[in-house]
N, C-alpha and C positions, 0 to 999 in steps of 0.2 A: 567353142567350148563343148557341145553338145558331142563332137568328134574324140573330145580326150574322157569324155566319164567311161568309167570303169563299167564292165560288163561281166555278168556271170552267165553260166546257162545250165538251167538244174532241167529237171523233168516237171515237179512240181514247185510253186511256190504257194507256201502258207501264210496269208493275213491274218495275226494273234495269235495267242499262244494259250490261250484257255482248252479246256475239254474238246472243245470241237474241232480246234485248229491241231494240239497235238494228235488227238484221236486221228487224225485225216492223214498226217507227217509220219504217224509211227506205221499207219497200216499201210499208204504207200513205197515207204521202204522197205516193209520188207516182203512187196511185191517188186523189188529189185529196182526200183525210180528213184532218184535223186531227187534229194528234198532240203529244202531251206526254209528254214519258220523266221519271217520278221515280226517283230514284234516293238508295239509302238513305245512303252516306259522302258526303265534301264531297268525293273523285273521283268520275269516271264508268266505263267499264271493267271493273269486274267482276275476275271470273278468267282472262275472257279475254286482259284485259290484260298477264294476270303470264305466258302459256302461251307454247306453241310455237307457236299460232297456225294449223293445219295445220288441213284441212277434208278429212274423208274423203265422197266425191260420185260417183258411176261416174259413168263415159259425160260428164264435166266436158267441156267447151269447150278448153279448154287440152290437153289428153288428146289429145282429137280431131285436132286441129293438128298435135300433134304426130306422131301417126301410130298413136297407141294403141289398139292392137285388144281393145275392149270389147262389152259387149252387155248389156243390161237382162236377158238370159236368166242370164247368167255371174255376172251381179251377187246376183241372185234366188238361184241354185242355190248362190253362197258362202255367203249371210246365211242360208238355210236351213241349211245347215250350221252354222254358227256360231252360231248362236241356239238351236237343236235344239226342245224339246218347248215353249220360249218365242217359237217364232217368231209374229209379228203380224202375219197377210198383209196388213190394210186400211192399217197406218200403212208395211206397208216397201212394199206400191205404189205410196203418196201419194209417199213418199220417193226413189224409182226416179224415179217420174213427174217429181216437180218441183223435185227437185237440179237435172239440167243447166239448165232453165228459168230456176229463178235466180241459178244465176251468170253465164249468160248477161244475165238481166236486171241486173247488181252492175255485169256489166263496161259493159255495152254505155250504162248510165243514170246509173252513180251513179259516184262516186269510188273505188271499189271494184276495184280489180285483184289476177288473183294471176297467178303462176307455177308450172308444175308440177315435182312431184319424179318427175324422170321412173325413178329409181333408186331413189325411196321403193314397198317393198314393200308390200302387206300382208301383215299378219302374219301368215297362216298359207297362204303362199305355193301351200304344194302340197294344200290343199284344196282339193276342187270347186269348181270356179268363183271362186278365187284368181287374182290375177295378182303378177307379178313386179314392176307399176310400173305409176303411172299413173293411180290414184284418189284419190290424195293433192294436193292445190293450198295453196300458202301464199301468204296476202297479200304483194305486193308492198311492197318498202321503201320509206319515202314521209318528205318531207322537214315535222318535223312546223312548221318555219316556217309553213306552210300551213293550220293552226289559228288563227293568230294569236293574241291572249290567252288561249285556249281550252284552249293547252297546258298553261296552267297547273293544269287541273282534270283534266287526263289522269293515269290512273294509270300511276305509273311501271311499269317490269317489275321482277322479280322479282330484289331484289339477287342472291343468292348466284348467279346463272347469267347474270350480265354481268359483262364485268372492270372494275371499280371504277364500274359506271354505264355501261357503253360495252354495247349490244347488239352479241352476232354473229349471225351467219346460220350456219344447218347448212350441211353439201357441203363445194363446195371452198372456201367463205372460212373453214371452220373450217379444213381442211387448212392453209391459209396460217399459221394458228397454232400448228397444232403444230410447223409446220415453219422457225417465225421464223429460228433458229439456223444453220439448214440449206440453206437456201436465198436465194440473192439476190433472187430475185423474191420470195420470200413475205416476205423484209423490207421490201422495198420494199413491197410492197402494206399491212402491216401498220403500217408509220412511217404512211403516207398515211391512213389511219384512225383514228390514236391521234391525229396531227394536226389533225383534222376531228375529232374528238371534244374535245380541247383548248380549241378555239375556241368550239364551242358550249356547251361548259362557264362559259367566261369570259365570252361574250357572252348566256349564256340559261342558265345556269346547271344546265343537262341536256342530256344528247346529242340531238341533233335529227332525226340518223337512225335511226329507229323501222323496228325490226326485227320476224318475226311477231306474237305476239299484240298487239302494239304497236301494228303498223303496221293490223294488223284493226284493231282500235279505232278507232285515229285515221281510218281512210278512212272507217268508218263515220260517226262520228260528224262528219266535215264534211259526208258526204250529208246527213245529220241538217239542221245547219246551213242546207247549200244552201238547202234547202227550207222553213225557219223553224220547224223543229223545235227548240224548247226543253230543255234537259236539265237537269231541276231536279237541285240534289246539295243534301247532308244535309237531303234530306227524304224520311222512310220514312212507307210507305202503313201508316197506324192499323187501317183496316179498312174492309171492302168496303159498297156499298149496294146494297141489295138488293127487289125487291118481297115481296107477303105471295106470289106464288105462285112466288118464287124465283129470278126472272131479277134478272140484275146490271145496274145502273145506271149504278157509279161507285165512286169512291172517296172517305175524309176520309185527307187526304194533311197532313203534318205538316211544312210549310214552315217556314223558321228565323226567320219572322215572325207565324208561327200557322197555324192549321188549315185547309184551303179543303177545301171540298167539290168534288169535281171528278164532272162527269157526262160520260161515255161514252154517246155516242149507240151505236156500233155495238158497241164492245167493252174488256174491260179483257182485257189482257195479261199474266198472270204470267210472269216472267223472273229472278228474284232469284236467283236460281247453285245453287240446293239447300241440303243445309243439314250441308257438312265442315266446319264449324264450330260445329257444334248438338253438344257432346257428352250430351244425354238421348236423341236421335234416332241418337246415334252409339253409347252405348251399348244398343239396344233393337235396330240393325240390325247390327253390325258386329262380330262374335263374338272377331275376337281383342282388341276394346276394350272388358272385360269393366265396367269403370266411365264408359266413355267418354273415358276420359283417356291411354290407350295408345295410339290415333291422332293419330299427327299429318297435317297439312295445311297446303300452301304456300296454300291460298285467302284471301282478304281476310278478317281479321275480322269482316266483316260476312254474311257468307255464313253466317250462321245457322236456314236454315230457315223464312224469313219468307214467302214462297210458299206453301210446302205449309202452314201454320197459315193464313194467311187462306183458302188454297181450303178445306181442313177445315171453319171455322168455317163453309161456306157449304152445307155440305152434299157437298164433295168426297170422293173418297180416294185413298191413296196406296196404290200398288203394291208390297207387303213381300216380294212372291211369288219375286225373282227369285233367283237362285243368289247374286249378287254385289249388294251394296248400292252398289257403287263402284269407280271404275277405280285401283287398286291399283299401286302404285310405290312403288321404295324409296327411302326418304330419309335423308340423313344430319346429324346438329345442328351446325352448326358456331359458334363462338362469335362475337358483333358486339362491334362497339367498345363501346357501351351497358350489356353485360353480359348481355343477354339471347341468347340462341339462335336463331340460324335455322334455315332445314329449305333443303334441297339435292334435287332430285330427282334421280337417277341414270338419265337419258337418252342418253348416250352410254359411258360408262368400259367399262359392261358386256360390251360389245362386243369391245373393245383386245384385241389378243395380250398375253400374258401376266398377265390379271388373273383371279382365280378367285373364289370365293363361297364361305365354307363357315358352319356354325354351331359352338355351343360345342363337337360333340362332336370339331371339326376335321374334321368330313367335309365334301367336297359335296354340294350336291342338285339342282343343275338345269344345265342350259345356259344361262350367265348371259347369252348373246347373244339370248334369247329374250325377248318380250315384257313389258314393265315389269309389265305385268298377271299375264301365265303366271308371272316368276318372284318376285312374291310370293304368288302361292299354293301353290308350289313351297316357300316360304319355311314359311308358317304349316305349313302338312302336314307337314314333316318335324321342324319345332319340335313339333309335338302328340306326332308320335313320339316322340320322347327325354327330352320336356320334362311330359308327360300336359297334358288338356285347361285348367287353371289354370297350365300352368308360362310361360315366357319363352318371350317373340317376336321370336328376334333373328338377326342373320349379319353376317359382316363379309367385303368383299372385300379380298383378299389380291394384293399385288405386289413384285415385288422391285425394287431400285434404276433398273436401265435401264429398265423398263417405266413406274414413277410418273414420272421426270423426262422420258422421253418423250411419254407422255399424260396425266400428272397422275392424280390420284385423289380422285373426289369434289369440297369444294370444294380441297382443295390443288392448285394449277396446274403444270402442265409448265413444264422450265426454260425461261428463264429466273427465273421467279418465286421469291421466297424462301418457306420453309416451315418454318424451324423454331420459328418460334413457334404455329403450329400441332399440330409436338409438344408442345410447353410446355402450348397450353391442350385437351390429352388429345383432338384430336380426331382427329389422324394418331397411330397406333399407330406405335413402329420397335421393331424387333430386330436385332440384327446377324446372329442366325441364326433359321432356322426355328425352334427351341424358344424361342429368346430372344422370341419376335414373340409365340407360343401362350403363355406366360407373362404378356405386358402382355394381349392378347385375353382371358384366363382359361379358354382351352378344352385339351381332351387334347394335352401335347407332343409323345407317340409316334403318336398319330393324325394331326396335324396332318403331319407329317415324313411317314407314309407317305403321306397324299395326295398331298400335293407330288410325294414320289419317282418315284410310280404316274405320276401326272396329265406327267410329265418324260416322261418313257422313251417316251411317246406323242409329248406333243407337240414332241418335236425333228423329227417326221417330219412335225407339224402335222396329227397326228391325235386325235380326242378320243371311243374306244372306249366310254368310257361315259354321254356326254351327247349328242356331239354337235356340240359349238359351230363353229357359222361351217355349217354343213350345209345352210340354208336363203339364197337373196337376201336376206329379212328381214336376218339374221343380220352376214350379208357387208359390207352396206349401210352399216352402221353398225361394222367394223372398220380396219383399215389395209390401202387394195389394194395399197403397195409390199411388204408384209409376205406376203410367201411360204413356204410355198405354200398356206398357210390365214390369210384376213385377221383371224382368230379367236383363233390360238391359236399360244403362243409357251412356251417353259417359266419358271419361274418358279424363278431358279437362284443368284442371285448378291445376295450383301446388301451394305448391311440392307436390310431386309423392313419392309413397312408394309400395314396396315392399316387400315380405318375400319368402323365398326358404324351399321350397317343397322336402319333401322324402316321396319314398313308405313306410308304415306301414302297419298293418293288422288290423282286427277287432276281428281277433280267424281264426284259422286254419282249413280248407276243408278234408285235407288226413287225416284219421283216422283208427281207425280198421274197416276192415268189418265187419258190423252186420245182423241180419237178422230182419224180419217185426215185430219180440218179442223183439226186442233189446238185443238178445241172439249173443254175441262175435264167430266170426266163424274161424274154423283152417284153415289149407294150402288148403285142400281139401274141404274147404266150407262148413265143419259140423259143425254144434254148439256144442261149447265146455261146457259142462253139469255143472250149477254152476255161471257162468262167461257172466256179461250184460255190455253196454256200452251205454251211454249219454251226451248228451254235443259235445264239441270239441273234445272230446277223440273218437268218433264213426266219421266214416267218413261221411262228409255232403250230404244229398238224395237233395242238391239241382245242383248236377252235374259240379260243380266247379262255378257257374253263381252266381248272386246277383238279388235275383228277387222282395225282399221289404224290407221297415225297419222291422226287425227283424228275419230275417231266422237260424238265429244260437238258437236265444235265445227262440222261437216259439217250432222246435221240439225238443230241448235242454227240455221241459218243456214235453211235449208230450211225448217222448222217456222215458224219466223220469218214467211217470204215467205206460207205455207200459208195462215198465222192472218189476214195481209193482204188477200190474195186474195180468202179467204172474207170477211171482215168489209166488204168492196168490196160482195160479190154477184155477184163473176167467178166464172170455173170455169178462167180461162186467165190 
């Protein structure tokens, strides 16, 4: 049997199809190599697909332009910082080095555009060699007409964070939304959108304007295209082939027609997302998922860990070493029509004036306008206190009437949107008073009330003595700038009150295989195993287990990409 499977022979082969895996496919073709992206669901897309799409890159092209005063020194002296006793000099210089290189090359070659946030901080603003804006770029919106039958295997985004199927964009066309009610121009702008989403609904039966990780994908993957690059879907890679002295060959790739042996002249690519959906890997790294079943994750069901066990089997390993297995976000379950549960990631609410964070004992514990990463380890830490190392992982943020109908909470939507069926299926808390809310929540009533009271008497002045919030541009960025004199912090005064409960989630996974500054996959012994690259979540993160801005996954997810092309070329440029 082994005699009659089918055989291909490309130059490279790519394992998944997210950011890292196209990024690798589209730069190696058109360095003239032959490429094939397998890809394990009958989509293509990955996580990338479901994300915000954001690419964290210094010294970016767009940046530049714009008038962004950076410097590969500045950039160097952050991530030293923020990586600390895990910092990776050889991968964060490859990375410094040939970030701006290839967006330059995305923009300038391929289908590939972004725009910068030029307001998007990093997140930890006022460390060394932090900036206030301007290493952050998000794919540009892109009409996914331009696919043509192709759309059809695109993965869609991530229900719970579109409205009904409709992508928005962060900035000001989120503004426009909250401010539907309030303003004429933002009605207008938002009619003219729900309109064009309408249409493409009834005529293509998905929205066609593809927004971040979306619209990442989709550009990529018509570079793909351009070029005759192939993107096989539901066919996951069996296992690798290998010589007796270890170098990689190729793959048996498991086509929905049968098996083909596929041979890699230059190289095979791991790219499979990691593995926030492996819970034996997730119990073994990820300490508040003591069975593995206490994390949740918006990533693809398929996002199993199928990367890291092929590199394994091949003589690889994974990097356990680092503080964080994963970038950390809270999530909320909201219920589908289907009956099953979704997950919500809390990317913006935290931010809002008048919205707080506390756990059962009704206290708070962090500056919720702080980083989705910082404030769930902010989350776990202070659950360990109260709760000892086996108890409960939880918080729920807290708001009162004007605040939820003005910015919504979670997935509950600001008005106009109905909500109370929401109450009904328990996943918006309401009280009419503070204790009435601590009562559905199940935490301390007289605790919860003096928080409140405390956290009040500050913030009428819009000050927040004992966290903080709104104190950083990170912070500010993602608040209300009409909202004075802290776009953070508003009291939390007039009911009812409502609530939703908080789980740790991830955003993509930190442990991965070790690689080297080539993105060449390395054994026990730290050699590069000859044949065999790694990108994306599958390659362990050079950002030392820490969260240092919006996009660090997806940044050298794209970069490592280009890296692994480069090199499997035999360029050095």
């Amino acid at each position: 049997m082994e005699d009659m499977m089918k055989r291909e022979e490309v130059d490279v082969l790519v394992v998944g199809s997210g950011a890292g895996g196209l990024s690798s496919a589209v730069s190696a073709a058109h360095r003239g190599l032959k490429v094939i992206v397998a890809e394990k669901e009958p989509v293509f897309g990955g996580t990338t697909a479901r994300s915000g799409g954001w690419s964290w890159i210094p010294n970016n092209g767009p940046a530049k332009r714009a008038g962004v005063e950076d410097s590969v020194e500045k950039a160097r002296t952050y991530l030293k910082h923020e990586t600390g006793e895990h910092y990776d000099e050889a991968r964060i210089e490859a990375f410094l080095e040939a970030g701006p290189k290839a967006v330059e090359f995305f923009e300038t070659k391929t289908s590939l555009q972004f725009d910068l946030g030029p307001t998007f901080s990093d997140y930890h603003p006022t460390a060394p060699g932090g900036l206030d804006g301007g290493r952050s770029i998000v794919a540009r919106p892109f009409d996914g007409r331009e696919l043509g039958k192709e759309i059809k295997r695109l993965r869609p985004p991530l229900w719970e964070i579109t409205v009904l199927g409709m992508m928005i964009g962060s900035g000001k066309e989120l503004l426009h939304f909250f401010n539907v009610t309030k303003s004429p121009i933002s009605a207008a702008y938002v009619t003219g959108l729900v309109a064009k989403f309408a249409r493409d609904v009834t005529f293509h039966g998905r929205a066609m304007r593809l927004m971040n990780g979306n619209a990442l994908v989709a550009r990529l993957a018509k570079s793909c295209f351009d070029k005759n690059v192939p993107i096989w879907t539901s066919s996951p890679v069996k296992s690798l082939i290998k010589t007796e002295n270890g170098d990689i060959l190729g793959a048996i790739v498991n086509r929905p027609d049968g098996p083909v042996e596929v041979i890699a002249r230059k190289g095979v690519v791991l790219a499979a997302g990691g593995f926030p959906q492996d819970p034996v890997r997730r119990k073994e790294l990820m300490p508040h998922a003591p069975t593995g079943y206490e994390h949740v994750s918006p990533a693809p069901p398929g996002n199993t860990g199928d990367g890291l066990r092929l590199g394994e089997a091949v003589g690889a390993t994974v990097n356990t070493e680092l503080p964080h297995s994963a970038a950390w976000v809270p999530i909320s379950r909201p219920p589908r029509g289907d009956g099953t549960t979704g997950t919500f990631p809390h990317f913006v609410d935290r931010s809002k004036p008048g919205v707080i964070a506390v756990t059962r004992s009704g206290k708070r514990f962090v500056n919720e306008a702080q980083s989705y990463h910082d404030f769930c380890q902010a989350m776990v830490k202070r659950n360990r206190e109260e709760n000892g190392e086996d108890g409960e992982i939880a918080a729920w943020f807290v708001a009162d009437h004007r605040t939820f109908r003005k910015y919504g909470l979670g997935y509950a939507k600001p008005s106009p949107v109905p909500y109370k069926g929401l109450i009904k299926s328990g996943y918006l808390l309401q009280g009419k008073t503070i204790r009435d809310l601590a009562r559905e929540i199940g935490c301390d009533a007289d605790q919860l009330e003096r928080t409140v009271n405390e956290f009040n008497k500050h913030a009428v002045k819009g000050e927040d003595p004992e966290f903080g919030k709104g104190s950083t541009a990170y912070n500010r960025s993602l608040g209300d700038p009409k909202h004075k004199p802290n776009p953070c912090v508003a009291p939390v005064k007039k009911g009812p009150f409502y609530a939703v409960r908080l789980y740790v989630g991830d955003l993509g996974t930190f442990a991965g295989l070790k690689t080297n500054e080539y993105a060449q996959v390395l054994n026990e012994q730290g050699t590069p195993i000859k044949g065999l690259y790694s990108a994306g979540n599958d390659a362990a993160s050079i950002m030392g287990g820490n969260y240092p801005g919006g996009g660090i996954t997806l940044g050298p997810a794209i970069t490592f990409g280009y890296i692994a092309a480069r090199h499997m070329s035999g360029a050095n440029a």
